[in-house]
ZAMARGU-4260 file (C-alpha; in steps of 0.2 Angstrom, whole numbers, plus 5000, padded with zeros to 4 digits):
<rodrens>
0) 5370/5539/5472 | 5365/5534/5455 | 5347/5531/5453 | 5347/5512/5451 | 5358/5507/5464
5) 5348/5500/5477 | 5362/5492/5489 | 5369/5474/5493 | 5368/5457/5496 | 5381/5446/5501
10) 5386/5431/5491 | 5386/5422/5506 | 5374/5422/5519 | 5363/5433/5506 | 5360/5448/5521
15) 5355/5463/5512 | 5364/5480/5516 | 5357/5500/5512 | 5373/5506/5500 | 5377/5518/5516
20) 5377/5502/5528 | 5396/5495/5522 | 5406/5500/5511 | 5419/5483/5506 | 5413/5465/5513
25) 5399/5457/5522 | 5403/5464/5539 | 5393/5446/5547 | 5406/5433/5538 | 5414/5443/5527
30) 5408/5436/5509 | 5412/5447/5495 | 5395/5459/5493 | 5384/5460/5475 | 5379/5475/5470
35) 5357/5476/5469 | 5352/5486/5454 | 5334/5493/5452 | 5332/5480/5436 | 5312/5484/5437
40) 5315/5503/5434 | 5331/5499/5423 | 5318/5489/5410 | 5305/5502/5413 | 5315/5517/5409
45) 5334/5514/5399 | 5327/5498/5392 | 5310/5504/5386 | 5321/5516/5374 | 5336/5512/5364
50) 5345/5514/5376 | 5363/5507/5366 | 5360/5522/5352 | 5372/5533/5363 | 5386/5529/5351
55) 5399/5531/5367 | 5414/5518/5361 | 5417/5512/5379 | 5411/5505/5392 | 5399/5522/5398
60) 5387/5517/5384 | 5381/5501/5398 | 5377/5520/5410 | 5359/5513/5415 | 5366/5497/5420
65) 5381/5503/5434 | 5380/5508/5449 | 5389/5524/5448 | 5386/5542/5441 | 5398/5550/5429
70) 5393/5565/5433 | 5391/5571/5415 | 5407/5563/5407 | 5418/5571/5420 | 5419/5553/5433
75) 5432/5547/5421 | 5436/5560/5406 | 5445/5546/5400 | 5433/5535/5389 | 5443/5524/5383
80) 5441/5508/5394 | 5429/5494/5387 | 5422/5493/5370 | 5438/5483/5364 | 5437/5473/5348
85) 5436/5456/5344 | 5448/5444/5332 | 5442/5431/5321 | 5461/5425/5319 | 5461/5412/5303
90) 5478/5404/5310 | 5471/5399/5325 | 5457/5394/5321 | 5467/5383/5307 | 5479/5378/5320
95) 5465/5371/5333 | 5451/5365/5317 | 5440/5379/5326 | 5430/5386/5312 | 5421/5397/5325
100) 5433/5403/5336 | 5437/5422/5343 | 5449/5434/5353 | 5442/5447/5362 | 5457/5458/5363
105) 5458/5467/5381 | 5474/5474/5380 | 5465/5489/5368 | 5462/5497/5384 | 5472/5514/5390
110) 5482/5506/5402 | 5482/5489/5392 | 5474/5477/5403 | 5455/5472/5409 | 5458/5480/5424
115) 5454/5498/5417 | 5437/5491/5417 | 5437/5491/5435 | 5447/5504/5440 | 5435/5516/5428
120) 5421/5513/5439 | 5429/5512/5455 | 5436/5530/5451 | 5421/5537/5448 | 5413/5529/5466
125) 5428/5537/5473 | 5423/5555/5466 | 5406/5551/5470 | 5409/5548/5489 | 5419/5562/5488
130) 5437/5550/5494 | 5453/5559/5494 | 5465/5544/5491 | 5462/5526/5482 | 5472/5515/5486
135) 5476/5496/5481 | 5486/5481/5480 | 5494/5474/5463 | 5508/5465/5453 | 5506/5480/5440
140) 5489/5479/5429 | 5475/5484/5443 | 5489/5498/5450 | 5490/5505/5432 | 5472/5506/5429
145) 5469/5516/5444 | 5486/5526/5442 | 5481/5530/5424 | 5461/5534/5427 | 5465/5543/5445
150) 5477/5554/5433 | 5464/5559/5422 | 5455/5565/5435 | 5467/5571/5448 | 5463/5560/5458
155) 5476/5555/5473 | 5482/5534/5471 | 5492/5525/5480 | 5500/5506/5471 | 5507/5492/5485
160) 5517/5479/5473 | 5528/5467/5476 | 5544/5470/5471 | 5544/5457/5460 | 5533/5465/5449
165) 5538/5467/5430 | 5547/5484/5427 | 5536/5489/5411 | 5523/5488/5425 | 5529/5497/5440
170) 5535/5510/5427 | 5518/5513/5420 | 5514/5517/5440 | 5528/5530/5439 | 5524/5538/5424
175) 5506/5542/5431 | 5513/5550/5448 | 5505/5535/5461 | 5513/5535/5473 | 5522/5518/5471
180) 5529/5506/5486 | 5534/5491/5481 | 5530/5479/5495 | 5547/5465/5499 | 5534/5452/5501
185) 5521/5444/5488 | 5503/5449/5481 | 5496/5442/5497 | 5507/5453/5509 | 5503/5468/5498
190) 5484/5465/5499 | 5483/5464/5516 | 5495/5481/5520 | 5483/5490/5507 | 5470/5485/5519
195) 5478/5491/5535 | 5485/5509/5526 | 5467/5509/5523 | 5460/5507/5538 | 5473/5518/5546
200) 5472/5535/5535 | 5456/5534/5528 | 5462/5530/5511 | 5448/5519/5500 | 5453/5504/5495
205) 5450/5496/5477 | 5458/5480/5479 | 5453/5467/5471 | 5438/5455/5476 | 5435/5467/5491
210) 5429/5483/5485 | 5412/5477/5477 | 5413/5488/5463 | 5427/5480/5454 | 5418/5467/5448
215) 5404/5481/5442 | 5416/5488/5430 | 5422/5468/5424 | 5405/5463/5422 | 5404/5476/5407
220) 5413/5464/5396 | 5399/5452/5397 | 5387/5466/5388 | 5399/5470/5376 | 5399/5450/5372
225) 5381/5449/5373 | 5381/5465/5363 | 5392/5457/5349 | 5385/5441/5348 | 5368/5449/5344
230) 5375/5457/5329 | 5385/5442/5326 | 5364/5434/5323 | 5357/5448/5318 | 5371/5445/5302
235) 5366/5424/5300 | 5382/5419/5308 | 5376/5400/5309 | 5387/5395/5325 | 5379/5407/5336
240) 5360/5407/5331 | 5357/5394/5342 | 5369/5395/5356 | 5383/5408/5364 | 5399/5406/5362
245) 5408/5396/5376 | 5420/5413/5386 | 5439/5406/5392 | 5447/5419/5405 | 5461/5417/5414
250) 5458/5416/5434 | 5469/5423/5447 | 5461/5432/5460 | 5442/5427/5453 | 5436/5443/5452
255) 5437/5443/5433 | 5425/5429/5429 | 5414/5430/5443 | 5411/5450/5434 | 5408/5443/5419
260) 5397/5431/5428 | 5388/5445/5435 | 5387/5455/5419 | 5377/5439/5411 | 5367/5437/5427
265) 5360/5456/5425 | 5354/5454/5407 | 5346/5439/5410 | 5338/5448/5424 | 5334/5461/5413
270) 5328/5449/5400 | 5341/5452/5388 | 5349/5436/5388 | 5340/5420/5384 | 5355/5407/5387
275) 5369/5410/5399 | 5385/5405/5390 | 5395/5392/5397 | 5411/5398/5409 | 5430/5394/5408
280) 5440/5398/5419 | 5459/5394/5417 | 5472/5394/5431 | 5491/5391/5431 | 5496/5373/5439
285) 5507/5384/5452 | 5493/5396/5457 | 5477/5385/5455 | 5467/5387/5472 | 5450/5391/5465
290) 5452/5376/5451 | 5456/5365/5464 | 5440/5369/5475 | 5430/5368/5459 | 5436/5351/5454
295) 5433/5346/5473 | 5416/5350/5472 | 5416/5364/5487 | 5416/5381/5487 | 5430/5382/5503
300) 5446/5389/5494 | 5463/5382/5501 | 5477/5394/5500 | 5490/5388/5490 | 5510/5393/5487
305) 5507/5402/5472 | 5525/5401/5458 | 5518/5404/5439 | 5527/5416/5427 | 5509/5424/5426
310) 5513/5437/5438 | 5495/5444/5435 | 5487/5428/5440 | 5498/5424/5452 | 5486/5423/5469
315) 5491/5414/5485 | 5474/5413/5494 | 5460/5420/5482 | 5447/5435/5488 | 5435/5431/5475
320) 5435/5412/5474 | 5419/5407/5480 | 5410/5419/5464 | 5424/5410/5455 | 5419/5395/5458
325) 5401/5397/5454 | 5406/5408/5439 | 5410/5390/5429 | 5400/5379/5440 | 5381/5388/5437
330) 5384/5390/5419 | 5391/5371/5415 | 5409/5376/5412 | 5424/5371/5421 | 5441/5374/5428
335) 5456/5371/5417 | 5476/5369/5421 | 5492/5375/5411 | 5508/5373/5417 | 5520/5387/5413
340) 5529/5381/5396 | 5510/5378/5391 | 5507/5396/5395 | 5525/5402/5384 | 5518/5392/5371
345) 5499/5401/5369 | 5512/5417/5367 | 5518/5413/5353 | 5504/5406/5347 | 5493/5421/5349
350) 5509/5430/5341 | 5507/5420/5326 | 5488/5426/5325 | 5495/5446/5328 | 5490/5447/5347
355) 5503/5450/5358 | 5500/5443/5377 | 5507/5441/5393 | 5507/5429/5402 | 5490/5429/5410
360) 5481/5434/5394 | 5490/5419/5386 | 5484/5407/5399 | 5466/5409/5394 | 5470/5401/5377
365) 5481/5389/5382 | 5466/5382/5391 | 5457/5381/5378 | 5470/5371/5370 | 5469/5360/5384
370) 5449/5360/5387 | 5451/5353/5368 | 5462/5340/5370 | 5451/5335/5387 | 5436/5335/5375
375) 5428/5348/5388 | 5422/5358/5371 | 5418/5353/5354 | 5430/5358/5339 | 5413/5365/5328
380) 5405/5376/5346 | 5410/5396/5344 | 5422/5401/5358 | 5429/5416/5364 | 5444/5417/5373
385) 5446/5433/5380 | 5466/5440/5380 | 5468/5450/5398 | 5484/5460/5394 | 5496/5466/5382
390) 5513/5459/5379 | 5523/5473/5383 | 5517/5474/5401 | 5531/5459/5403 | 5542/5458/5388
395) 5556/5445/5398 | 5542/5432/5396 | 5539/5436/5378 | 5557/5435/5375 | 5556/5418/5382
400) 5542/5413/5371 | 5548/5421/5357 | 5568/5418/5357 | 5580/5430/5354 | 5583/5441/5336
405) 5598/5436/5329 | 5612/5448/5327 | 5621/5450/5309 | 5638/5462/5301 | 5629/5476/5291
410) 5630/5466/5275 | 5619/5460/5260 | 5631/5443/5262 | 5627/5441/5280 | 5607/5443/5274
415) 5610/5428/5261 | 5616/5418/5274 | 5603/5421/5286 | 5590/5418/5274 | 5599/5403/5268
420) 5597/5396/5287 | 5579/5397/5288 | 5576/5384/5274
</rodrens>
């Protein structure tokens, strides 16, 4: 076990639990479980030397604050996940009159989504428990973290999608030998085999808002905002001096936010973090169960019929939602809805900018789009809107945002008259 990992406590009823005790969810009401760190001996020992000097370029330079080993660099040889840059994009922030606003830019990771994050940490708990398969549902981002980390390591995965997942995404499960089965059924019918395989052979199971480590590995975003924001004062930026910058995610299962939630609650713990920033969370009109338990005032989620061309966020009855929920509700943010052409729009946008999204990445900036126009932020507050996942995971949807190329004869004549149409 790593040193500072003390056990868990449910998010629920708040019973405690020895990390030998369960291994998924609270086995009393089945709340999704927090991880308990050691935060005295973390303060005592990583904090009391400077502990961010270590120069790693991903998201193993946060080491003291997770709750795995990695084993001397060999958990996850593949250090790439995390540490991903962030855009001041000047056409944006023209377009929207948001003098201080920024993109943090997921789809720099190996696998080119958030979910390496997760899946980084969730190997290295495999190896560390000595598991011989991992297993877990997905529309295609989580499945290609874990297919792409469990390769590094030769590690045995196993991906249930739903057939309907994009090809670009089923085809980076391929290309990492997972074994792939494409479930004919929707996110939810996959989610719930990958629990029964589970059960039945032994395998262990990352999915999603289940296995509590998932949301160990998100949460590292939140340091690596905290981390850049510090910089960002420690260089007079005038926005920030006195307050954080306001974080839009996109929401599908919840597990996202409620990790970057956690990650903020750990430094404030710590006493790293003096204000928590306020939360956004941003959910499709066709998948919106946690956004609509938010804006009822109660944490009971209501399964919905989920239908958005954000395959990624596309969730019929969320398994975090509750963290959700509280994710936006304990740090004075809110839920926001897009409809789907909303959603096409924010690609291109972002396109205009150089950031190339799919669909659920785009969804967190067509929120804010929509949290302006609702006057649920101020034009002059910093913002960061955090893109989820590259464009190329779902290029049919960019091609809807983007139209199609024109086609010409091979000629300097058919070039005049091309240009002559743009005027």
């Amino acid at each position: 076990m790593a040193k500072h990992f003390l056990g868990y406590v449910c998010s629920l009823c708040k019973r405690q639990y020895q990390p030998e005790q369960v291994t998924y969810t609270c086995p009393h009401d089945g709340g999704n479980l927090d991880v308990e760190l050691d935060y005295a001996a973390i303060r005592k020992e990583a904090l009391a030397s400077d502990w961010l000097a270590n120069g790693e370029p991903s998201l193993w330079r946060y080491l003291p604050l997770l709750p795995v080993d990695d084993h001397g660099g060999q958990a996850t040889p593949l250090r790439a996940a995390g540490w991903t840059p962030v855009y001041a994009p000047p056409a944006l922030r023209s377009t929207l009159g948001m003098p201080h606003l920024w993109i943090k830019d997921e789809s720099r990771n190996p696998t080119a989504s958030f979910k390496d994050r997760a899946s980084s940490v969730v190997v290295a708990r495999a190896r560390q428990i000595g598991a011989e398969v991992v297993v877990t549902a997905s529309t295609g981002n989580a499945g290609a973290a874990l297919a792409g980390m469990s390769a590094a390591v030769g590690q045995r995965a196993v991906i249930f999608a739903p057939r309907t997942a994009p090809p670009a995404k089923v085809a980076q499960l391929l290309i990492f030998k997972a074994g792939v089965l494409l479930v004919d059924g929707t996110y939810d019918d996959a989610f719930d085999l990958t629990i029964q395989a589970a059960q039945e052979f032994g395998w262990y199971c990352r999915n999603t808002g289940y296995n509590p480590f998932t949301a160990e590995g998100k949460k590292t975003a939140a340091f690596e905002i905290w981390e850049w924001q510090r910089q960002q004062t420690k260089n007079g930026h005038p926005a920030l001096k006195n307050k954080p910058a306001s974080v839009f995610v996109s929401v599908g299962d919840g597990n996202i936010i409620s990790g970057i939630h956690k990650g903020f609650k750990d430094l404030q713990r710590l006493g790293l973090l003096e204000q928590m920033p306020r939360i956004f969370g941003v959910q499709s009109t066709g998948s919106a169960a946690i956004a609509n338990a938010f804006h009822a005032g109660t944490e009971t989620i209501t399964p919905v019929s989920a239908t958005t061309l954000a395959d990624s966020i596309s969730v019929d009855l969320p398994r975090d939602g509750v963290r959700a929920v509280r994710a936006a509700r304990e740090t004075g943010g809110s839920y926001v809805l897009v409809s789907d052409e909303e959603i096409l729009q924010s690609i291109a946008a972002l396109g205009v900018a150089g950031i190339f999204a799919e669909p659920a990445g785009a969804t967190a900036y067509a929120g804010l789009v929509k949290a302006l126009d609702l006057g649920l932020v101020d034009p002059q507050e910093p913002v960061l809107v955090i893109n989820t996942g590259s464009g190329l995971k779902d290029v049919k949807s960019a091609t809807r945002a983007a139209g199609e190329a024109t086609i010409i004869e091979p000629t300097l004549q058919a070039v005049k008259g091309w240009l002559s149409a743009q005027k």
